[in-house]
Backbone as JSON, one array per atom type, in Angstrom:
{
  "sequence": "XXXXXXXXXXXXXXXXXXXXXXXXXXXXXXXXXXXXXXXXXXXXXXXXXXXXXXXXXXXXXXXXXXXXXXXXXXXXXXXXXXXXXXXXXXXXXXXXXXXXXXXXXXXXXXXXXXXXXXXXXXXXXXXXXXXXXXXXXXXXXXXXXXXXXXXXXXXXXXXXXXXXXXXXXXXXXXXXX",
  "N": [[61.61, 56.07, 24.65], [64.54, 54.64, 23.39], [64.55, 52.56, 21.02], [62.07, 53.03, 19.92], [61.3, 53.79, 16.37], [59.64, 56.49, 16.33], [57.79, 59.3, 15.75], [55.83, 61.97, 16.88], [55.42, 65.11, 16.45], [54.45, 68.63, 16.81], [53.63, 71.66, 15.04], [53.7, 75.4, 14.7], [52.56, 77.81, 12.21], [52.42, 80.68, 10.56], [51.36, 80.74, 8.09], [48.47, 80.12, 5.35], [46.53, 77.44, 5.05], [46.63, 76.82, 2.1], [48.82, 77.51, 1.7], [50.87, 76.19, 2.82], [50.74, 73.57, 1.92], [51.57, 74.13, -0.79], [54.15, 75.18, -0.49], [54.9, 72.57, -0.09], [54.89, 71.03, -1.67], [56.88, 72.12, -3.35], [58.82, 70.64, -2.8], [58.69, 68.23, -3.57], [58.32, 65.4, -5.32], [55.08, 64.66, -6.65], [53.12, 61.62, -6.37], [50.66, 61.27, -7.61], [48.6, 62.26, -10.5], [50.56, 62.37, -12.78], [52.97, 63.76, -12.42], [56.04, 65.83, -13.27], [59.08, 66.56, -13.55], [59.41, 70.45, -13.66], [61.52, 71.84, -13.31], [65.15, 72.77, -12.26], [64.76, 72.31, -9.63], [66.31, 70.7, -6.59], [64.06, 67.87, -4.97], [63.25, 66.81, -2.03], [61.53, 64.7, -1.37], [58.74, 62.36, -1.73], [55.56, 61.64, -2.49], [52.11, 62.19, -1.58], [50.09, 65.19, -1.65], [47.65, 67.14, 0.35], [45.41, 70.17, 0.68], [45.04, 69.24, 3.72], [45.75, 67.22, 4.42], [49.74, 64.7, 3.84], [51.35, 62.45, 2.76], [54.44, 61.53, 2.84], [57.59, 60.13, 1.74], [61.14, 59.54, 1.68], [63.67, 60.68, -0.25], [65.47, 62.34, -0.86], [69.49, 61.67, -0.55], [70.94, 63.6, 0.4], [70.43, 65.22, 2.43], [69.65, 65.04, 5.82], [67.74, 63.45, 6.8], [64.01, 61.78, 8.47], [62.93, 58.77, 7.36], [60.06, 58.26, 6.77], [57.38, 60.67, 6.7], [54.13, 61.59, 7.81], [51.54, 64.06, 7.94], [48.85, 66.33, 8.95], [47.2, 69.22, 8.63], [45.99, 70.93, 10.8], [44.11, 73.82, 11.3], [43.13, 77.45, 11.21], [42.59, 80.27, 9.1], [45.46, 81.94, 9.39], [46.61, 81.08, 11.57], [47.77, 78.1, 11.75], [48.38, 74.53, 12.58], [50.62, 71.93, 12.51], [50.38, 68.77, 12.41], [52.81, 66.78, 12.45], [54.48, 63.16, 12.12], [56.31, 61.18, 12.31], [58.49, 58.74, 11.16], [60.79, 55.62, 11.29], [59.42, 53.6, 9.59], [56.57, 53.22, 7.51], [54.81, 52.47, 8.58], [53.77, 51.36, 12.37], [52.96, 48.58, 12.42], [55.51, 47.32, 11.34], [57.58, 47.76, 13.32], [56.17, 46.49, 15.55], [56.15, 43.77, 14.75], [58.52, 43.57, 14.27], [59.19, 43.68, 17.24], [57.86, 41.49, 17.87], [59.05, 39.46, 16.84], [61.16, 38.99, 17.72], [60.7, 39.25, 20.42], [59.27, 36.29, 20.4], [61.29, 34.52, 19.78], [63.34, 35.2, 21.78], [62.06, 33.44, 23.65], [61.59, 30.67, 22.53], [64.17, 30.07, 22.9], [65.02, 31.04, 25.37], [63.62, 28.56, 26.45], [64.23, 26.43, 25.23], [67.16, 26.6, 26.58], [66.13, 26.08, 29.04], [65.46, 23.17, 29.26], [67.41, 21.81, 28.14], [68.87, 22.03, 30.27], [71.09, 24.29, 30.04], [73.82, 26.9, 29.48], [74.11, 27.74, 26.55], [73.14, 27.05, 23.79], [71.98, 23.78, 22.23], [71.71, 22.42, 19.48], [71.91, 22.97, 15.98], [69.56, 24.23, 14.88], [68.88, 26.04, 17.31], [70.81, 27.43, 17.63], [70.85, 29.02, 15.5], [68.44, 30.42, 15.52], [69.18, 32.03, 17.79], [71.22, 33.59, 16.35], [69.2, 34.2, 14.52], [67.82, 36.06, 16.05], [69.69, 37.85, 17.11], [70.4, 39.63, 14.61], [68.52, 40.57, 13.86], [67.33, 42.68, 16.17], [69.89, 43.82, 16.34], [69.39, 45.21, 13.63], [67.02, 46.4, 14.13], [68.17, 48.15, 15.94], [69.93, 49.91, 14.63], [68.46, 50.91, 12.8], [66.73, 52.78, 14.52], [68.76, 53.75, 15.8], [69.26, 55.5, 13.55], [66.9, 56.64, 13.0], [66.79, 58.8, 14.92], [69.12, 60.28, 15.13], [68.25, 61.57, 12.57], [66.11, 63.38, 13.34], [66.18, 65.57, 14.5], [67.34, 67.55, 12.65], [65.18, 66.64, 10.41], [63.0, 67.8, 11.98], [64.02, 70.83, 11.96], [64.29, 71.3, 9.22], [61.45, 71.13, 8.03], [60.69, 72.91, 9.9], [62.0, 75.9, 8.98], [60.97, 75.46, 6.03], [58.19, 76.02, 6.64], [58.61, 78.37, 8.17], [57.77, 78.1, 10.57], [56.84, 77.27, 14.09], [58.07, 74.65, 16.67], [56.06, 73.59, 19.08], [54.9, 72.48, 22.02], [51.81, 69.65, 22.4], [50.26, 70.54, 24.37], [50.63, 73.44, 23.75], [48.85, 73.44, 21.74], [45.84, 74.26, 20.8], [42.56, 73.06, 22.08], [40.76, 72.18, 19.93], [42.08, 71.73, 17.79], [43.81, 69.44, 18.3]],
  "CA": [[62.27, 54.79, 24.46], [65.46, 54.79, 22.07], [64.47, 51.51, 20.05], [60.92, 53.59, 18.94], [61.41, 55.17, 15.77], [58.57, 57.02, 15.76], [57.66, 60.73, 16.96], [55.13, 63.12, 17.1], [55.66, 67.07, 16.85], [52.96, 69.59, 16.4], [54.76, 72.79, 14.26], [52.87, 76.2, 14.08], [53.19, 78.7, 11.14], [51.05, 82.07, 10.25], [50.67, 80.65, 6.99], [47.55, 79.11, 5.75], [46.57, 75.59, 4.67], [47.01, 76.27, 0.66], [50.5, 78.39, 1.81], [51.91, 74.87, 3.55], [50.73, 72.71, 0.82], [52.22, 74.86, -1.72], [55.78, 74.94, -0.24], [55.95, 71.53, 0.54], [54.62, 70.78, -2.82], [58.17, 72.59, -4.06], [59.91, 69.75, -2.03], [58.21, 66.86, -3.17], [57.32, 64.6, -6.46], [53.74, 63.81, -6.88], [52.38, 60.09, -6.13], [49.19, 61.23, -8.18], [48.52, 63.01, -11.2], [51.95, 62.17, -13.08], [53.68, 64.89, -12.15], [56.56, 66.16, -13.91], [60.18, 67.72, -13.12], [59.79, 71.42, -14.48], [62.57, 72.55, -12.91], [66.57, 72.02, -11.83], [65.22, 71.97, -7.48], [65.81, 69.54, -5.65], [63.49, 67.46, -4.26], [63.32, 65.93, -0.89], [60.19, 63.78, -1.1], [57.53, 61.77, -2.89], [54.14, 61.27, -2.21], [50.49, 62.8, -1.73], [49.93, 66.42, -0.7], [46.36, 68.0, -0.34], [45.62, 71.24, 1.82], [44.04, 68.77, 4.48], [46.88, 66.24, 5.07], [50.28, 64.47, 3.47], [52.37, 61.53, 3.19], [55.66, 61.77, 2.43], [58.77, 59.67, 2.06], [62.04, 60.73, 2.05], [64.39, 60.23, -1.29], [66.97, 62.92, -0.95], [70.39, 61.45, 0.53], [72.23, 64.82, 1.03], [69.44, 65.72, 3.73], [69.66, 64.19, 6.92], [66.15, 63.53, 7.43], [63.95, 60.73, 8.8], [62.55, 57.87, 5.9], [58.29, 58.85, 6.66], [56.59, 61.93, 7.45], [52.92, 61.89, 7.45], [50.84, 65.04, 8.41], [47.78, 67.01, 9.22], [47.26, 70.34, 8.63], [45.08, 71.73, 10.79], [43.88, 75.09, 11.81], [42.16, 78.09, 10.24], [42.75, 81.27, 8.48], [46.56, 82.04, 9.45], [46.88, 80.28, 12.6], [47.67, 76.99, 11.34], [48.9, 73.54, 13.33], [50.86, 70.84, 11.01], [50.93, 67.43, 12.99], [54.1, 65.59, 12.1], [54.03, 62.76, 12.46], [57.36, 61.22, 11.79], [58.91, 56.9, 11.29], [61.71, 55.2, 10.33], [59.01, 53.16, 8.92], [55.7, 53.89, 7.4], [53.44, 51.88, 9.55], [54.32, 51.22, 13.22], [53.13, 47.42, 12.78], [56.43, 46.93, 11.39], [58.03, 47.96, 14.59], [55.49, 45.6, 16.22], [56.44, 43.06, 14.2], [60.52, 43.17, 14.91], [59.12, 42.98, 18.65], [57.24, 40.27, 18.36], [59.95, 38.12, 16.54], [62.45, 39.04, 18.99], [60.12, 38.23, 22.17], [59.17, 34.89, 20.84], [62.7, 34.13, 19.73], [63.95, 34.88, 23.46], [60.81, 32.88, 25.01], [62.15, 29.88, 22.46], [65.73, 30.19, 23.32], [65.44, 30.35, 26.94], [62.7, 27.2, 26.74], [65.52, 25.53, 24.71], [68.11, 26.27, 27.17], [65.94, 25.66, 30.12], [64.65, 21.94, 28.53], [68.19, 21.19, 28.14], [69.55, 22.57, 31.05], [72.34, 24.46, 29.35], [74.01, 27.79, 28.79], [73.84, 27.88, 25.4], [72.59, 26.52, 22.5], [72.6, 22.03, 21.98], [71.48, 22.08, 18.63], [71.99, 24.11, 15.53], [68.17, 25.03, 15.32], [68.96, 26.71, 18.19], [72.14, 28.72, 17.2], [70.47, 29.69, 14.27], [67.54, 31.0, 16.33], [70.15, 32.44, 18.57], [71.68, 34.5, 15.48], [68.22, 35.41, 14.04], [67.8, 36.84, 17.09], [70.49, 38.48, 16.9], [70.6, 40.0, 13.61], [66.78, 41.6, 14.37], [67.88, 43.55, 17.4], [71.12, 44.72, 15.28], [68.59, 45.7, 12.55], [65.94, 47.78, 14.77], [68.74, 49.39, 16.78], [70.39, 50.65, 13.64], [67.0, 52.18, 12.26], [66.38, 53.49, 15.9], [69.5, 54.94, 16.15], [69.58, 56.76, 12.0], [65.99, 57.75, 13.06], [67.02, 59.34, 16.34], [70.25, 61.05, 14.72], [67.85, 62.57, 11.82], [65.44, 63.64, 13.8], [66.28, 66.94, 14.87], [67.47, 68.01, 11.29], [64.12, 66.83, 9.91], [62.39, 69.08, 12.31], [64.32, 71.92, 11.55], [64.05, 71.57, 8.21], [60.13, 71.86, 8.04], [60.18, 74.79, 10.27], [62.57, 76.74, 7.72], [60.44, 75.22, 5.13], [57.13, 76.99, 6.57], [58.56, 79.51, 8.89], [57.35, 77.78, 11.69], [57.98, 76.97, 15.42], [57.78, 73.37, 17.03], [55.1, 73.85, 19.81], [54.41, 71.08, 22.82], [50.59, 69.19, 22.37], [49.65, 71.29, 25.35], [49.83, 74.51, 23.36], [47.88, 73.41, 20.48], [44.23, 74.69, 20.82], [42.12, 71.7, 22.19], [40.21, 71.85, 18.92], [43.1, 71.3, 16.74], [44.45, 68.45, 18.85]],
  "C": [[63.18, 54.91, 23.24], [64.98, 53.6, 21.26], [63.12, 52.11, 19.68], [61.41, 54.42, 18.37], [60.6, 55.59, 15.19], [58.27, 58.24, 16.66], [56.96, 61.54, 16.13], [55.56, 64.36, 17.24], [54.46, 67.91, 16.07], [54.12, 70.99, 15.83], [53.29, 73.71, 14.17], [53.51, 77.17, 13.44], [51.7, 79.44, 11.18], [50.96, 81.93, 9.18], [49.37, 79.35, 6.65], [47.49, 77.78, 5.05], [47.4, 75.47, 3.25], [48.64, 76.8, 0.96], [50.94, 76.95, 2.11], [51.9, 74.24, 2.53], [51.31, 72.62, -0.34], [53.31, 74.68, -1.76], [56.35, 73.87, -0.05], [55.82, 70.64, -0.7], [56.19, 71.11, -3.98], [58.72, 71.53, -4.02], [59.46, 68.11, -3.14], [57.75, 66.39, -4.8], [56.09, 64.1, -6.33], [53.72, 62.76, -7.07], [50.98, 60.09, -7.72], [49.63, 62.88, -9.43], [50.02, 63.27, -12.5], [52.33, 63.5, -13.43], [55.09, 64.47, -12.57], [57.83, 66.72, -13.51], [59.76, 68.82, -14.08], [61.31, 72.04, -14.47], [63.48, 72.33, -12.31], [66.35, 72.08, -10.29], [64.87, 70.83, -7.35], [64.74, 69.03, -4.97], [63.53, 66.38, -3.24], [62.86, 64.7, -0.8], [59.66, 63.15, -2.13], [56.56, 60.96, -1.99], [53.01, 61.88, -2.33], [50.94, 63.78, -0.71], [48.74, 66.54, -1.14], [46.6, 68.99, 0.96], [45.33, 71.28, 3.66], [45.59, 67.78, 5.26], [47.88, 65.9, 3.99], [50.84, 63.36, 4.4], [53.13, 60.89, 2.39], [56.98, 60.51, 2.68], [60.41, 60.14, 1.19], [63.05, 60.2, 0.55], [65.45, 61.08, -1.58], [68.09, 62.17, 0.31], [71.43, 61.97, 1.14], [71.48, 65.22, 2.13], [69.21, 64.6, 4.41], [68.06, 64.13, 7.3], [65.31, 61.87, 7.39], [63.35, 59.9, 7.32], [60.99, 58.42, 5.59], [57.93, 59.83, 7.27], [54.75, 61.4, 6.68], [52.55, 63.41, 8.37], [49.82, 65.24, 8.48], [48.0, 68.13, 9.31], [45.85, 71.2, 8.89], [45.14, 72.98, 11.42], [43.01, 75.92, 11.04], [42.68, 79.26, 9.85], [44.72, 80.96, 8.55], [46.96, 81.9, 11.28], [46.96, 78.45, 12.2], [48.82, 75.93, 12.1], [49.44, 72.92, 12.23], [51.18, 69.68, 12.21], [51.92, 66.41, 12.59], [54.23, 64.51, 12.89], [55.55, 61.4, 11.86], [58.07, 59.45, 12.36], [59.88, 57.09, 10.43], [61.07, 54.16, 9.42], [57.65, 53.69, 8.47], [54.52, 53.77, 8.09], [54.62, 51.54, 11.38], [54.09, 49.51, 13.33], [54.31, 46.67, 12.44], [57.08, 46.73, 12.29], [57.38, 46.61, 15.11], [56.22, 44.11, 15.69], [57.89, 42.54, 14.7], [60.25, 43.01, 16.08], [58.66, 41.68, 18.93], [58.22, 38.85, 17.74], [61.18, 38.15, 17.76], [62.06, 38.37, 20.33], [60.05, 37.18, 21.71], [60.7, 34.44, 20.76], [63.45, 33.64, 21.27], [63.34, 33.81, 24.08], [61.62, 31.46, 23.79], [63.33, 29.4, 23.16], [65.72, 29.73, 24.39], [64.41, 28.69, 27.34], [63.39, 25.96, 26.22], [66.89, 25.45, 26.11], [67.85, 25.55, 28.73], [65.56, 24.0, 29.89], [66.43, 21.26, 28.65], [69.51, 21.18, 29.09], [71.17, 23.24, 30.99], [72.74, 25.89, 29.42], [74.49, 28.6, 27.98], [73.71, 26.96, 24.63], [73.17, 24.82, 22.19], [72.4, 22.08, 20.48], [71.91, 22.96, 17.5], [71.0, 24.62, 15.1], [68.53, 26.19, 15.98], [69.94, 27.94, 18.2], [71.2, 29.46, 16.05], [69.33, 30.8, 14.71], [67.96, 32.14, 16.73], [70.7, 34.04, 17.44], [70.85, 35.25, 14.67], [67.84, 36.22, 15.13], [68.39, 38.21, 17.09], [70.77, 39.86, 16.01], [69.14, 41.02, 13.47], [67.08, 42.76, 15.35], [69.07, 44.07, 16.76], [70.05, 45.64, 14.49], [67.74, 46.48, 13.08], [67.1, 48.58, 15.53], [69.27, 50.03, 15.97], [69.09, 51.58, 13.16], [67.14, 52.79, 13.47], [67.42, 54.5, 15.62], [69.72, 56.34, 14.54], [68.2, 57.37, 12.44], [66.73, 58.84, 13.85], [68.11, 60.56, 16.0], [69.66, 62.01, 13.25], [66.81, 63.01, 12.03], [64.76, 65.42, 14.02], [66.47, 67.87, 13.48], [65.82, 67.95, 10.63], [63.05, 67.8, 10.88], [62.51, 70.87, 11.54], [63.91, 72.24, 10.21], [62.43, 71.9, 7.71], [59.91, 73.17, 8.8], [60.91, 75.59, 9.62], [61.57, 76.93, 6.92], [59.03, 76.5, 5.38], [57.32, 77.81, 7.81], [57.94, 79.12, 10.27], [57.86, 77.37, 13.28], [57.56, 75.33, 15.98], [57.27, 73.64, 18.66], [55.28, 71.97, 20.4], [52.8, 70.88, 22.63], [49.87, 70.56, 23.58], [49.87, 72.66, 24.69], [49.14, 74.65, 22.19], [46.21, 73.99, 20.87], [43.67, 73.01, 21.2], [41.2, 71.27, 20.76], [40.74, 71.56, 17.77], [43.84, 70.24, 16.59], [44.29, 67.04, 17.81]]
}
């Protein structure tokens, strides 16, 4: 569905848990532990890394990449899965949220136009309705579409990052799933 911006990819790398954590630890300002610039690299990110899971948001604006990554990093020795896990927001009840103002909105609207047998708007309640409407559905299709267009870049860029390949669910190990 183009108006979800939210997506799943499973990434495998032959390095192991502390190797991922490590490199992505380069990328990223610490949430915890007031962490420090030592040094003139760039960083992509900010948030929590451990060798177990992360969650990341995105603060470089020369890299095309999406706003949230969360992860999982599982596997064992040097067979290791990373579940990405990837939003234009950080929770999906936001999403939920822009749907559910939009459906009632419509279910007003048309109960307004059907009540007054009209088509369009008697009151300015109703325009106004009409234009928050409006202005919601502008506002998720724009996220939709900047996720959707940094999508592929933010892939890539983690598999550079840990040398890895972007694998379908079906070849993950069922115990890694």
């Amino acid at each position: 569905m183009f108006l979800y911006p939210f997506k799943t990819q499973f990434l495998q790398t032959e390095l192991n848990r502390n190797q991922v954590a490590d490199m992505l630890t380069t990328q990223t300002f610490l949430s915890d532990a007031n962490f420090k610039k030592t040094d003139s690299n760039p960083r992509a990110f900010y948030g929590e890394i451990s060798n177990q899971d992360f969650t990341l948001e995105t603060i470089e604006d020369k890299q095309r990449l999406v706003n949230f990554c969360t992860g999982e990093i599982r596997g064992s020795d040097n067979e290791v899965y990373i579940l990405l896990q990837l939003g234009a927001w950080q929770h999906r009840r936001i999403f939920l949220l822009f749907l559910i103002l939009i459906v009632t909105g419509i279910v007003l609207l048309g109960k307004h136009l059907w009540l007054f047998q009209s088509f369009y708007p008697q009151n300015i309640a109703a325009w106004l309705l009409l234009l928050t409407n409006i202005a919601l559905f502008i506002a998720l299709y724009v996220k939709a579409k900047n996720f959707h267009a940094r999508l592929a870049s933010t892939t890539d860029f983690f598999c550079q990052l840990w040398s890895a390949k972007a694998i379908l669910p079906t070849e993950v190990p069922q115990l890694f799933r």
